[in-house]
MILUM-29969 format. One record per residue (C-alpha): residue in one letter; x, y, z. Coordinates in steps of 0.1 Angstrom, whole numbers, plus 5000, padded with zeros to 4 digits. Example, Ala and Ser with C-alpha at 12.3 -4.5 7.8 and 13.67 -1.06 7.14 Angstrom:
@rest:A, x:5123, y:4955, z:5078
@rest:S, x:5137, y:4989, z:5071
# end
This chain:
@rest:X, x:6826, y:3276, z:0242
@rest:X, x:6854, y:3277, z:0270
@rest:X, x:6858, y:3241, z:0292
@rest:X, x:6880, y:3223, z:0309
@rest:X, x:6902, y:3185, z:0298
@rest:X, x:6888, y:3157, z:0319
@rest:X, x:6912, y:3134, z:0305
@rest:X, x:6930, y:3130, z:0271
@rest:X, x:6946, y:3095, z:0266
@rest:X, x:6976, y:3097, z:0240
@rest:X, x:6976, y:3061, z:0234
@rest:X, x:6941, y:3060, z:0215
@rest:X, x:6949, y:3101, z:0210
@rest:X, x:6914, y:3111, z:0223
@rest:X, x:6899, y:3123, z:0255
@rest:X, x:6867, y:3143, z:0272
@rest:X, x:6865, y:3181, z:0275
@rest:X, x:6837, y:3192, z:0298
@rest:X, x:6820, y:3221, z:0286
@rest:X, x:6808, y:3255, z:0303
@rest:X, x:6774, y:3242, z:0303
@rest:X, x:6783, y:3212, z:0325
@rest:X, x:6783, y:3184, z:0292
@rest:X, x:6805, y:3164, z:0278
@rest:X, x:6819, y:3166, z:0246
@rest:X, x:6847, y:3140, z:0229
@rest:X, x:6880, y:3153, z:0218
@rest:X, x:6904, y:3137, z:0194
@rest:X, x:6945, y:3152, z:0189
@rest:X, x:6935, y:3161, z:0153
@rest:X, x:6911, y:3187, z:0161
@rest:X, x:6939, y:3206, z:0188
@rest:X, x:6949, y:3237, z:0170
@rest:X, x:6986, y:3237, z:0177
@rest:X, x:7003, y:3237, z:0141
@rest:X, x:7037, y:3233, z:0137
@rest:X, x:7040, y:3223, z:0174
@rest:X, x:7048, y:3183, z:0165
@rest:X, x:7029, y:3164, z:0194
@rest:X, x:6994, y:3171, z:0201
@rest:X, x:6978, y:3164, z:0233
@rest:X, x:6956, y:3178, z:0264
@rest:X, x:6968, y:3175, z:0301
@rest:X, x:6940, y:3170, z:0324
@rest:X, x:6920, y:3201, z:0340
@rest:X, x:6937, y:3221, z:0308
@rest:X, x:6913, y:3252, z:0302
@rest:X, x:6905, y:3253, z:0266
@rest:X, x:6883, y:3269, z:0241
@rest:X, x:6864, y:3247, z:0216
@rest:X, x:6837, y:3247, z:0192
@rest:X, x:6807, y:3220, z:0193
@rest:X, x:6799, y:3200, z:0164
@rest:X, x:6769, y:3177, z:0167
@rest:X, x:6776, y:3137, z:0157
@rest:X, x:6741, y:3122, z:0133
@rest:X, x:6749, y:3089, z:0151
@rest:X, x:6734, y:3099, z:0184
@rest:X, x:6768, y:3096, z:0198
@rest:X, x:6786, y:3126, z:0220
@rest:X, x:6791, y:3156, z:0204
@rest:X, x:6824, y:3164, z:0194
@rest:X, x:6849, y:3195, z:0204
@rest:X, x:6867, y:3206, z:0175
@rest:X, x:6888, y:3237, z:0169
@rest:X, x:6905, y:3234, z:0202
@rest:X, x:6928, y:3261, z:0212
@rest:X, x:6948, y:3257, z:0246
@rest:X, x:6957, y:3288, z:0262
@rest:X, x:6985, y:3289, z:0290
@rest:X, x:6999, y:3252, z:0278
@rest:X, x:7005, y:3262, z:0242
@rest:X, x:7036, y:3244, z:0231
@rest:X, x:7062, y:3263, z:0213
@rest:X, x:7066, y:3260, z:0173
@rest:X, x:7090, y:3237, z:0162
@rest:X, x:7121, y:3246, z:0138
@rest:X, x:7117, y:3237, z:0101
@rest:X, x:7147, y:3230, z:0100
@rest:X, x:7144, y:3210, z:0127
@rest:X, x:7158, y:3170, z:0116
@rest:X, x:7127, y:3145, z:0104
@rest:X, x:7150, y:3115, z:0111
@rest:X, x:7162, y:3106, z:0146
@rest:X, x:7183, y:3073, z:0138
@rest:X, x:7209, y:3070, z:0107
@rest:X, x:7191, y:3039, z:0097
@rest:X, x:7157, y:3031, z:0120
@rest:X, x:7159, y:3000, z:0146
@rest:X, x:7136, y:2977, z:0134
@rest:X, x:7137, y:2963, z:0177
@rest:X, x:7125, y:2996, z:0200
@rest:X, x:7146, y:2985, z:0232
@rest:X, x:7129, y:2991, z:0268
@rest:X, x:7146, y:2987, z:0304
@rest:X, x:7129, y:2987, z:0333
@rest:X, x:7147, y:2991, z:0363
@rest:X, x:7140, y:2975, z:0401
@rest:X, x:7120, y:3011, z:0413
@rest:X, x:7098, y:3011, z:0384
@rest:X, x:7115, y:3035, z:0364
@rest:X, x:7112, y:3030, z:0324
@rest:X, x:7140, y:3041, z:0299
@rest:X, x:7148, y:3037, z:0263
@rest:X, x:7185, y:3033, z:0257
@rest:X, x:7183, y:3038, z:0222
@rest:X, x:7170, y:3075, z:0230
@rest:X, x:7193, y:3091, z:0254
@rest:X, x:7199, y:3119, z:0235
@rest:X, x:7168, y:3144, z:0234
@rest:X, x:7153, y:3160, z:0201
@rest:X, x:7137, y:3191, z:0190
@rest:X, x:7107, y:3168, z:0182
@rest:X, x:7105, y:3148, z:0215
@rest:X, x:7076, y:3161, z:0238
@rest:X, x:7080, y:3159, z:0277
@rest:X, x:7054, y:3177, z:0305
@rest:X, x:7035, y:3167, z:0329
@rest:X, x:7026, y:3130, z:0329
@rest:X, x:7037, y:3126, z:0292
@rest:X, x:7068, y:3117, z:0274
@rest:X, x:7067, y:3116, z:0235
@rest:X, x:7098, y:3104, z:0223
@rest:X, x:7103, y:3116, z:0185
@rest:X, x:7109, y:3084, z:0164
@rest:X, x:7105, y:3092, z:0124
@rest:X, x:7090, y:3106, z:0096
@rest:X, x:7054, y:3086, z:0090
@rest:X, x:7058, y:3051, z:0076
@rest:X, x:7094, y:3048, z:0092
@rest:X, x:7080, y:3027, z:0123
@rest:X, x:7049, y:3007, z:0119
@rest:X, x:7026, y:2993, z:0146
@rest:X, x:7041, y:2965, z:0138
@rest:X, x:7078, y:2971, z:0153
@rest:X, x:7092, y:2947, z:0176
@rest:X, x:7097, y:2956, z:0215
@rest:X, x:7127, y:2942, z:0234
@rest:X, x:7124, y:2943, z:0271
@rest:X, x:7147, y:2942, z:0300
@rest:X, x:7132, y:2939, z:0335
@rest:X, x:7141, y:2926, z:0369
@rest:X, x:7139, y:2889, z:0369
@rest:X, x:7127, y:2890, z:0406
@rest:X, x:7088, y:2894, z:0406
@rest:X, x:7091, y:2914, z:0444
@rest:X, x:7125, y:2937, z:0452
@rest:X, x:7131, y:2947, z:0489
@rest:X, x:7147, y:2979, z:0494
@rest:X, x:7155, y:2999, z:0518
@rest:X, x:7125, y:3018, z:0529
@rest:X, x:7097, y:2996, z:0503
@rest:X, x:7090, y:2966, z:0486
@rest:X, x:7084, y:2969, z:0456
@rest:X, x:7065, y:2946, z:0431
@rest:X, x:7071, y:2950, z:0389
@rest:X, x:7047, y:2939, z:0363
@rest:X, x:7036, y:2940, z:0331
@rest:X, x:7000, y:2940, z:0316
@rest:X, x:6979, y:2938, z:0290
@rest:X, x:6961, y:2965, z:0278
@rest:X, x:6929, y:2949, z:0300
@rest:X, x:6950, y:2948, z:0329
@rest:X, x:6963, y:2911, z:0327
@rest:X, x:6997, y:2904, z:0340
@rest:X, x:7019, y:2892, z:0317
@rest:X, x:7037, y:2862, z:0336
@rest:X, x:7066, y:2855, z:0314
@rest:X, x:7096, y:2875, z:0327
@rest:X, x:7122, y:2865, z:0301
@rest:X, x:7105, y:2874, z:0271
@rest:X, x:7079, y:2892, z:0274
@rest:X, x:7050, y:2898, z:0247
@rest:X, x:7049, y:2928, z:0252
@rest:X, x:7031, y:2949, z:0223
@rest:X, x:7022, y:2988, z:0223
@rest:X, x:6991, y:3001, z:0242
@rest:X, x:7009, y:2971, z:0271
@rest:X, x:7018, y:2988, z:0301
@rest:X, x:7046, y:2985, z:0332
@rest:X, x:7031, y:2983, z:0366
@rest:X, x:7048, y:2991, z:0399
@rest:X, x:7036, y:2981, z:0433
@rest:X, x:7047, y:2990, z:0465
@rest:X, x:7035, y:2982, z:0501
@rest:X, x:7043, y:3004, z:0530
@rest:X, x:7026, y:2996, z:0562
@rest:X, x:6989, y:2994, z:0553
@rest:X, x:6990, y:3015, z:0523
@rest:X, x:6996, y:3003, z:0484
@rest:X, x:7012, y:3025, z:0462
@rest:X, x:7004, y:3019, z:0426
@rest:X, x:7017, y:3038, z:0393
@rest:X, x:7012, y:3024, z:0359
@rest:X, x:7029, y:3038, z:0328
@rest:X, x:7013, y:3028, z:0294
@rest:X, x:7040, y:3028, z:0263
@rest:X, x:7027, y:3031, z:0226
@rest:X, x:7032, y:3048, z:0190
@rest:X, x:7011, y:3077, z:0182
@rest:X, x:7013, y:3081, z:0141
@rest:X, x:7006, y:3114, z:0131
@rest:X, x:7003, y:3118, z:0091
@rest:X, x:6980, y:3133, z:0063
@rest:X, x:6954, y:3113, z:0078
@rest:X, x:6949, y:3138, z:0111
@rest:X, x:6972, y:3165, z:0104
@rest:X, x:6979, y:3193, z:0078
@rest:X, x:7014, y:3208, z:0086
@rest:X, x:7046, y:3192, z:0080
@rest:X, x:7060, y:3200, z:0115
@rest:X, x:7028, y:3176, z:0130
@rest:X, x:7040, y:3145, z:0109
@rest:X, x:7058, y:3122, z:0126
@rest:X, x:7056, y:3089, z:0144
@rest:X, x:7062, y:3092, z:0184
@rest:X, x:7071, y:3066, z:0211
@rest:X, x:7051, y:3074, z:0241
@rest:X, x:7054, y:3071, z:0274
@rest:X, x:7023, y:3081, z:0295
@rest:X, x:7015, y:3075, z:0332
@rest:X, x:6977, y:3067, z:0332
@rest:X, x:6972, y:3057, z:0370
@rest:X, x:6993, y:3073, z:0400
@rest:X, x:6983, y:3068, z:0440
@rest:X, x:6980, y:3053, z:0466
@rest:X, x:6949, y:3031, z:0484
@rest:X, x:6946, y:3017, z:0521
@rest:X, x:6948, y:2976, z:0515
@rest:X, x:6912, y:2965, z:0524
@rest:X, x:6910, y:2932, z:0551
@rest:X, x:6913, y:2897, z:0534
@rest:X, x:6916, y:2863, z:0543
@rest:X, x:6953, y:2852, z:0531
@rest:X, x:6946, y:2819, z:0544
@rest:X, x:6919, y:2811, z:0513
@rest:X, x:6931, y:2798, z:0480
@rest:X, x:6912, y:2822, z:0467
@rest:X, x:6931, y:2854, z:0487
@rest:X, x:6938, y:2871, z:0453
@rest:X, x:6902, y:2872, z:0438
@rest:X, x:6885, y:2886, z:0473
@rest:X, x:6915, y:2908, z:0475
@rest:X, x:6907, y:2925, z:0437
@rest:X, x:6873, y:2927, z:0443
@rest:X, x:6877, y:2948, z:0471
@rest:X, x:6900, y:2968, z:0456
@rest:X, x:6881, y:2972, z:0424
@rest:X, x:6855, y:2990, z:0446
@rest:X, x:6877, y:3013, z:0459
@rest:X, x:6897, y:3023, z:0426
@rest:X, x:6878, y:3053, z:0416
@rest:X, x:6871, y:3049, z:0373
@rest:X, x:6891, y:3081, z:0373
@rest:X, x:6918, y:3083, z:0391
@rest:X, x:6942, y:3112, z:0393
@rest:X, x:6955, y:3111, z:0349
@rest:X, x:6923, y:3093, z:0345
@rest:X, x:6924, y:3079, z:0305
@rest:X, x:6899, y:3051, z:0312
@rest:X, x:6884, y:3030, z:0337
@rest:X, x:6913, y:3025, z:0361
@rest:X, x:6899, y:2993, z:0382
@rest:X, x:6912, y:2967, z:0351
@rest:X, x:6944, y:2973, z:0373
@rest:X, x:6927, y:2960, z:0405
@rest:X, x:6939, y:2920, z:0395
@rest:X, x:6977, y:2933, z:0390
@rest:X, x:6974, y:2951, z:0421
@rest:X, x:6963, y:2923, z:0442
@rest:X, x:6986, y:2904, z:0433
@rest:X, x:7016, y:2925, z:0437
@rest:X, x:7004, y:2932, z:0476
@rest:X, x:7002, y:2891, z:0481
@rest:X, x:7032, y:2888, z:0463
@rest:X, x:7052, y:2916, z:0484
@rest:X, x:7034, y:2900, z:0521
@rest:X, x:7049, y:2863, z:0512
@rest:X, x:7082, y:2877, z:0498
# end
């Protein structure tokens, strides 16, 4: 059967692929056909071709055997190096700068492994079993909650993976599947994009060929737009709860790179607008 991605989220490595016939069917990285091509992942609206398998649980069938067409990635070299680092950080260092932008400084240099399209940037880290979930993050952000530019204001955060702002600016707990928020405010508009960071292992659990091992630090923006700010009452004490409320109704549960229900980020959004109007 022939269908089209609705969404593939590479931090849980699974998505939904909507068939010809108009249903639904779950998709998971381990069933893409792309051997020897490293990372494996879907970008949305991605024409593929799949074969159905029914679940006995009662649960959604699943698309397996999923060939991409036009988006095929390119084989990677054998000889191509499993290690990235002489002897692996056991810290993964993050800085996030005042415009929202997210780099790792221990990966400037690129590598035949790393993959980067579209909304997705897979940074190659190691063989599997050289990083762990377990690895430590280090992150550098602005200490100011709200920055005032030249054109924007712009509010940084970062969440939980429900959505929850982590307050603590200086060290952060920040742990993989978290994500860095931006917020900006121009005129009556808000301007939101969110960037989830996490480590996709790839071993003999999920994947046959050697080139598909690996362990990859990802960087994947899950929620990009903008929304008009609804009418509030800033005077309340409770300004921030009316304001996500209203905004939770307008977030749509799939928003652009949809990878789950996007209005968990209707609280960091709030408060980055009140934050920005009493800067």
């Amino acid at each position: 059967m022939r269908g089209k991605v609705r969404w593939f989220n590479n931090g849980i490595g699974w998505g939904r692929i909507r068939g010809e016939n108009g249903k639904d069917y779950h998709c998971h990285f381990a069933n893409i056909v792309s051997d020897g091509c490293g990372f494996r992942t879907l970008a949305p609206e991605e024409e593929v071709e799949f074969r159905i398998v029914q679940r006995t649980d009662g649960k959604i069938a699943e698309a397996v055997e999923i060939k991409r067409f036009v988006l095929t990635p390119t084989p990677i070299d054998p000889i191509a190096p499993i290690a990235r680092f002489e002897k692996n950080p056991w810290t993964i260092k993050i800085d996030i700068e005042k415009d929202g932008r997210v780099f790792f400084p221990q990966l400037t240099q690129s590598h035949p492994r790393d993959y980067m399209k579209y909304h997705v940037s897979a940074h190659y880290l190691g063989h599997p079993g050289s990083f762990e979930q377990h690895n430590s993050f280090e992150v550098s952000m602005p200490w100011e909650e709200v920055t005032r530019g030249i054109y924007v204001d712009m509010a940084i955060y970062l969440t939980n993976e429900e959505g929850g702002v982590i307050h603590d600016r200086a060290k952060p707990n920040f742990k993989p599947g978290n994500y860095v928020v931006s917020v900006q405010v121009i005129d009556n508009n808000v301007i939101v994009c969110a960037q989830k960071i996490g480590l996709r292992t790839q071993d003999s659990r999920n994947v046959v060929h050697p080139e598909d091992k690996g362990v990859w630090l990802v960087l994947e923006t899950v929620y990009g737009g903008g929304l008009e700010i609804p009418e509030y009452d800033a005077s309340e004490k409770k300004a921030e709860q009316e304001l996500k409320k209203k905004i939770e109704a307008l977030i749509p549960a799939e928003f652009e790179w949809a990878t789950a229900d996007n209005r968990k980020f209707a609280k960091v959004i709030a408060a980055g607008i009140l934050a920005i109007r009493n800067f």
